[in-house]
C-alpha positions in Angstrom: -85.3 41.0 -240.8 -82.1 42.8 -239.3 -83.6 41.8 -235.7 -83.6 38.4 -236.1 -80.3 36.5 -234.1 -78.9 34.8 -237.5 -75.1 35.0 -236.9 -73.3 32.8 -233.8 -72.2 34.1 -231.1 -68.2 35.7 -231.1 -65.7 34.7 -228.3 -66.1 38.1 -226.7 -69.8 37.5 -226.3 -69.5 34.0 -225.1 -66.6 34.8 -222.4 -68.4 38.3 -221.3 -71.8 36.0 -220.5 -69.1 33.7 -218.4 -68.1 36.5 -216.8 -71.2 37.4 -215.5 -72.1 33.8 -214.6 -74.8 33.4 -218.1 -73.9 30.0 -218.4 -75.4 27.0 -219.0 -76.0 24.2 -216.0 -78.4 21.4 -214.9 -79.7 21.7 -211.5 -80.4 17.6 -211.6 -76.8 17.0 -212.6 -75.8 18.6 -209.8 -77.6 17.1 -207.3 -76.9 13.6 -208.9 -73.4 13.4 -208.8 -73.7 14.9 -204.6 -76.1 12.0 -204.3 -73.5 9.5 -205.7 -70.8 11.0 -204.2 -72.8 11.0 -200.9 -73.5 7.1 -201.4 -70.3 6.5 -202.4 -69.0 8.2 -199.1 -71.2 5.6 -196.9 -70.4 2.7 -198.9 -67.1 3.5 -197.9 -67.2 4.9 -194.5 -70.0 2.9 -193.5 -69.0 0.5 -191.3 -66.6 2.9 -188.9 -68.9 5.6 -189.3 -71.8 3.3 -187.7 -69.9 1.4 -185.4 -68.1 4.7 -184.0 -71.9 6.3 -183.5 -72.7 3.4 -181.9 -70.4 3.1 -179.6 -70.3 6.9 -179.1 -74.7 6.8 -178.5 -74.1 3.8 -176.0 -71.6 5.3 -174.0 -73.4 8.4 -173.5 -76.5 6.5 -173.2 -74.7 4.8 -169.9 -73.1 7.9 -168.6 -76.5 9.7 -168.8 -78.7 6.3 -166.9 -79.5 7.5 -163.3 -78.2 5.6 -160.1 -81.5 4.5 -159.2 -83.9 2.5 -161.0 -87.4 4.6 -161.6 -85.8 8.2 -160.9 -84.7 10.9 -163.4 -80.8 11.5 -164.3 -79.5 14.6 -162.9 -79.2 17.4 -165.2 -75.7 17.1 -165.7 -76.0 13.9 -167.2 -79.0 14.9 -169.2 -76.0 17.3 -171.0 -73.5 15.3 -170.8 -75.9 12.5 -173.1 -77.1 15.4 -175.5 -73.5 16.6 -175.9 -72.5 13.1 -177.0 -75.2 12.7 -179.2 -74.9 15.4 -180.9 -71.0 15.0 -181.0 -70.8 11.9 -182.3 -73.9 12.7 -184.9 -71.4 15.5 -186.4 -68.4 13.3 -186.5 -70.0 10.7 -188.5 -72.1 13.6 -190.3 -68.4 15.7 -191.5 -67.1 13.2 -194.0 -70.4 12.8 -196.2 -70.8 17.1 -195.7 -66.7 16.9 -197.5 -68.0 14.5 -199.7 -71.0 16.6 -200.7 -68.9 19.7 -201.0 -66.8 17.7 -203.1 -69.0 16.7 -205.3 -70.6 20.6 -205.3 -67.1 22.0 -207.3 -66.8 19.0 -209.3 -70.2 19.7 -210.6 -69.4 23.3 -210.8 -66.1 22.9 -213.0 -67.9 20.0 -215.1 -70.2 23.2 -216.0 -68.1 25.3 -216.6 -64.9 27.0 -215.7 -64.8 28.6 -212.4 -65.7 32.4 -212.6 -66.8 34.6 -209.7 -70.2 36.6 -210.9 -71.3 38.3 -207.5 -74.1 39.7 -209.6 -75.4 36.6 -210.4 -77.1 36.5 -207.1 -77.8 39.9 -206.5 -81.5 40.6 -206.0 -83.2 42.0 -209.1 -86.8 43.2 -209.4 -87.5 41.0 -212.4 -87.2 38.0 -210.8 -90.0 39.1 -208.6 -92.0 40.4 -211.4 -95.5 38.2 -212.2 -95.7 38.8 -215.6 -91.8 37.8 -216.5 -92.7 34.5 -214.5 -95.4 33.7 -216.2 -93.4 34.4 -219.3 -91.0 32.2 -218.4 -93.3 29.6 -217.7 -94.8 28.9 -220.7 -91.5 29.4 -222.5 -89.7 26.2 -223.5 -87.4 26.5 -220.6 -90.3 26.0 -218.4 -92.0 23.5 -220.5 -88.4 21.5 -220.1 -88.4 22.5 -216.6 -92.0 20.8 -216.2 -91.1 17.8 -218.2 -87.8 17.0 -215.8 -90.4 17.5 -212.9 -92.7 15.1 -214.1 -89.6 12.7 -214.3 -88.0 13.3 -211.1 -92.2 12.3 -209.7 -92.1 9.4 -211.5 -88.5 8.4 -210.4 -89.4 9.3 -207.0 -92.5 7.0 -206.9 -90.0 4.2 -208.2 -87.7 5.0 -205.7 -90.1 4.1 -202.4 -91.7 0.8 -203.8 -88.2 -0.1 -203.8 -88.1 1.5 -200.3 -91.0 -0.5 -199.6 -90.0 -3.5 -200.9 -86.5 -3.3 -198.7 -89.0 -2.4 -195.4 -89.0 -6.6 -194.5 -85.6 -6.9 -193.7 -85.3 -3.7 -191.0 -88.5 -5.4 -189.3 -86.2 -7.3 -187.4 -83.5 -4.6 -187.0 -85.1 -3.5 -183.1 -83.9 -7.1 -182.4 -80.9 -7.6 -183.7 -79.0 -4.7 -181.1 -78.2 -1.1 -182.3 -75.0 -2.4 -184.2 -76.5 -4.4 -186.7 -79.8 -2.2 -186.7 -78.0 0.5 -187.8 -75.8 -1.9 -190.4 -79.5 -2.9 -192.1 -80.3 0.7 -192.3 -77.6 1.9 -193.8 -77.6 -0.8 -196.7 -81.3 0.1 -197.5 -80.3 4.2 -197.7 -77.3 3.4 -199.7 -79.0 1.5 -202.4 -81.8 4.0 -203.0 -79.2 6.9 -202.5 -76.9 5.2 -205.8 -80.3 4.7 -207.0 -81.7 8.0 -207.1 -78.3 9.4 -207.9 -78.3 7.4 -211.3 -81.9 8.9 -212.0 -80.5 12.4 -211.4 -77.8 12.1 -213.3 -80.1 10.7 -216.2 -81.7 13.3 -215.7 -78.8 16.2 -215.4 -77.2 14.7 -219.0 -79.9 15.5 -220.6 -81.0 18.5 -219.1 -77.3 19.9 -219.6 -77.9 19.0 -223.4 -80.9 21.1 -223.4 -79.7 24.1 -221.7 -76.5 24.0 -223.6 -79.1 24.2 -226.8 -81.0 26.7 -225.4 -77.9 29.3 -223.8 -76.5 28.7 -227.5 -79.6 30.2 -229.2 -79.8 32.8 -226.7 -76.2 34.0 -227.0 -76.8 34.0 -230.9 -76.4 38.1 -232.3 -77.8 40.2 -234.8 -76.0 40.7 -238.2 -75.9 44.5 -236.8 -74.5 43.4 -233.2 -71.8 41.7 -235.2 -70.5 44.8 -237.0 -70.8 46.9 -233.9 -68.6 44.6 -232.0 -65.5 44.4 -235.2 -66.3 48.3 -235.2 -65.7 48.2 -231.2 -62.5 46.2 -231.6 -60.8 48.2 -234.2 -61.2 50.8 -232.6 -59.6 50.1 -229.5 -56.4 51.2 -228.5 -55.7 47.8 -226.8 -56.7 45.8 -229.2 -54.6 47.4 -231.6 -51.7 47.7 -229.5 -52.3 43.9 -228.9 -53.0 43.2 -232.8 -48.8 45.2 -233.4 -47.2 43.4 -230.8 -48.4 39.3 -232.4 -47.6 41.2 -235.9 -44.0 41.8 -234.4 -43.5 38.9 -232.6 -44.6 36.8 -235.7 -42.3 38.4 -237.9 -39.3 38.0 -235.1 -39.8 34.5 -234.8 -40.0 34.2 -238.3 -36.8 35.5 -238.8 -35.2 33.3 -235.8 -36.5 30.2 -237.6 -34.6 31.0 -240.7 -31.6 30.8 -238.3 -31.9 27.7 -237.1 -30.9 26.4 -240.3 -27.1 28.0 -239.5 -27.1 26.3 -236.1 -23.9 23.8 -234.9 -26.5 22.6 -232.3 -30.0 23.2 -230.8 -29.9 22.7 -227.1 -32.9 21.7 -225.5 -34.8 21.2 -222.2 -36.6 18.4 -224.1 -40.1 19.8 -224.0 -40.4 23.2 -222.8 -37.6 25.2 -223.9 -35.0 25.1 -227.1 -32.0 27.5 -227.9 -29.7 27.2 -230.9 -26.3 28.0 -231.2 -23.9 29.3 -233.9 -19.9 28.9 -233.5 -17.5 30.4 -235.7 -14.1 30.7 -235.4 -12.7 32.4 -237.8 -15.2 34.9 -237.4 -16.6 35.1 -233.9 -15.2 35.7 -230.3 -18.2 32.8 -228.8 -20.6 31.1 -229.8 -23.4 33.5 -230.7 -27.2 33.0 -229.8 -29.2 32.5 -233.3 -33.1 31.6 -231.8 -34.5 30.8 -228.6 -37.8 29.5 -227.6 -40.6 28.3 -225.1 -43.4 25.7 -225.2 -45.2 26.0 -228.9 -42.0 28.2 -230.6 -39.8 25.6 -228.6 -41.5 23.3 -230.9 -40.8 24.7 -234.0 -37.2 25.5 -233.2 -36.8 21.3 -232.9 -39.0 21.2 -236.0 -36.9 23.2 -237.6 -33.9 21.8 -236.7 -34.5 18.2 -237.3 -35.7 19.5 -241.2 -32.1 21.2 -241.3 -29.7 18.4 -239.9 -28.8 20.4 -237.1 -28.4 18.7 -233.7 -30.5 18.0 -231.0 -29.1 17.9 -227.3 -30.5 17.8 -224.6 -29.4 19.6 -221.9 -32.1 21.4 -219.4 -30.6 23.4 -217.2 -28.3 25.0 -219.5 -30.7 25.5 -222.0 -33.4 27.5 -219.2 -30.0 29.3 -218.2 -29.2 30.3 -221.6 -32.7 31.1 -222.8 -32.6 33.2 -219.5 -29.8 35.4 -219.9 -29.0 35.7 -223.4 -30.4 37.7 -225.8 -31.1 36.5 -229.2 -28.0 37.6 -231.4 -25.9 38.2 -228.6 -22.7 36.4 -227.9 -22.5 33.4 -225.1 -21.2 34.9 -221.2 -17.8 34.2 -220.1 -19.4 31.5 -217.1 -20.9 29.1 -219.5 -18.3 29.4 -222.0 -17.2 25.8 -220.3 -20.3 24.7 -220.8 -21.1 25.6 -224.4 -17.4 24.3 -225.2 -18.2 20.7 -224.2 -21.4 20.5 -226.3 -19.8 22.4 -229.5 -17.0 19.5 -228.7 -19.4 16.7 -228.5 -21.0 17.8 -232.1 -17.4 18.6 -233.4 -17.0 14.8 -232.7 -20.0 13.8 -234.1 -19.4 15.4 -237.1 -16.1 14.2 -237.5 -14.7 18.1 -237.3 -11.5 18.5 -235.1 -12.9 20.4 -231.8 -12.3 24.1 -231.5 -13.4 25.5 -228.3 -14.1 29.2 -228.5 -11.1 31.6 -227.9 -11.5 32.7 -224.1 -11.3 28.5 -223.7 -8.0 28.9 -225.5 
């Protein structure tokens, strides 16, 4: 049938569901790696974090006792204890809140790459449509959705007879002063945080599979959608514009790599840039500028070169000065005729040819 999504889905269709934030994520990977991260963050942090709130609860604690036995504190340092309290709870609380925002964008980017999709979570009237949710529901995203739920249950019934198992040690934590209390406390909630972070991420890896599966098959286009898009893309006037200017620029580099072969020398930055240079002086004023290149044409201009037995020097920032200023073809400027002189002369040497600088060195 001509309906049926046989064909896979083009770059333009992939990158225009990206830009409107279709994409596919786990909601249990992401909440794994901020539980990790958070555990991570107290496994580290732990002991000042504790022993700061600590001392930060007992101070305010004393501050706030009243001067007699038996009678209220005074307002003021009813505040005064609340305002520590809650002071030193948000100092030890901002580290793990970086930690889970973190955590947040590194789940994001692991996703997928960042993209801003306001309409992504805009309110739409289908979402609040029965029938589409019921839909939904019995679809295989929901029976995946209902599998990873049944999981995360089970998980989370593992996770407190662990927690129940760990309750014999903090028995004793009343007795052993706030310090240490808190220090028993902590241990237990890292070790069922890395716990339950594991399970989530478990969890997320597969999940992510899944939905990668499932956005795949959804993205997937009609033998018709797939002509109507070529049809959309020749006839654009960008797109052909585009498609001329990579024809031309193809067919100019072409021609500069043929050059290369008349090089004395290829100057280079090592990696980034590349320039060659033709000297001739029975013929030529200066040096003259046969190719020049950046990053992947760079590349080819060494490629080139080293095929040709022409020489390779490096010299960076002559070579981003020349690459610069000159135009291919065009002779070397008066200022970095020194320049260009002591590398021809270097060659010369190498080749065993008697230097001749060009004639404005003369």
């Amino acid at each position: 049938m001509s309906d049926d999504k046989t064909e896979e889905p083009t770059a333009r269709k992939v990158e225009k569901a990206l830009e409107q934030g279709d994409v596919a994520q786990s909601n249990e990977l992401s909440s794994g790696l901020q539980v990790i991260a958070l555990a991570a963050a107290l496994s580290a942090l732990a002991g000042p974090l504790l022993g700061g709130l600590a001392l930060s609860l007992k101070r305010s604690f004393t501050h706030a006792l009243p001067a007699a036995p038996g009678s209220l504190g005074s307002p003021e340092s009813v505040a005064a204890y609340v305002t520590g309290v809650c002071a030193a709870g948000f100092a030890a609380a901002l580290p793990l809140l970086a930690a889970l925002a973190a955590a947040a964008l590194l789940a994001n980017v692991l996703h997928h790459r960042p993209v801003w999709a306001p309409g992504k979570i805009a309110p739409k009237g289908q979402r609040f449509d029965p029938r589409q949710n019921l839909k939904k529901a019995f679809s295989a995203e929901g029976a995946t959705r209902l599998g990873m739920t049944l999981l995360k249950l089970a998980a989370a019934a593992a996770i407190v007879a662990v927690m129940l198992l760990h309750m014999s040690p903090l028995r004793s934590a009343p007795h052993d002063g706030l310090g240490p209390g808190l220090a028993q406390v902590g241990g237990v909630v890292q070790s069922l945080l890395f716990g339950t972070g594991v399970v989530l991420l478990a969890l997320g890896a597969a999940d992510l599979f899944l939905a990668h599966k499932r956005h795949h098959e959804q993205l997937r286009m009609t033998k018709q959608e797939v002509r109507d898009e070529h049809k959309e893309d020749d006839g654009d006037p960008y797109v052909k514009g585009r498609r001329r200017q990579l024809q031309r620029e193809a067919r100019r580099n072409a021609g500069m790599l043929e050059k290369v072969a008349e090089a004395d020398v290829v100057i280079t930055n090592p990696t980034h840039y590349a320039v060659a240079l033709r000297y001739d002086r029975a013929h030529m004023a200066a040096p003259q500028l046969l190719a020049k290149g950046v990053d992947h044409l760079a590349a080819q201009i060494r490629e080139r070169a080293r095929k040709e037995g022409v020489v390779l020097l490096a010299n960076p920032p002559l070579t981003r000065l020349i690459y610069r200023t000159v135009k291919v073809g065009a002779a070397i400027p008066l200022d970095l005729y020194e320049a260009v002189a002591e590398i021809l002369a270097f060659v010369y040497r190498l080749q065993g040819v008697a230097p001749t600088p060009p004639r404005g060195e003369a």
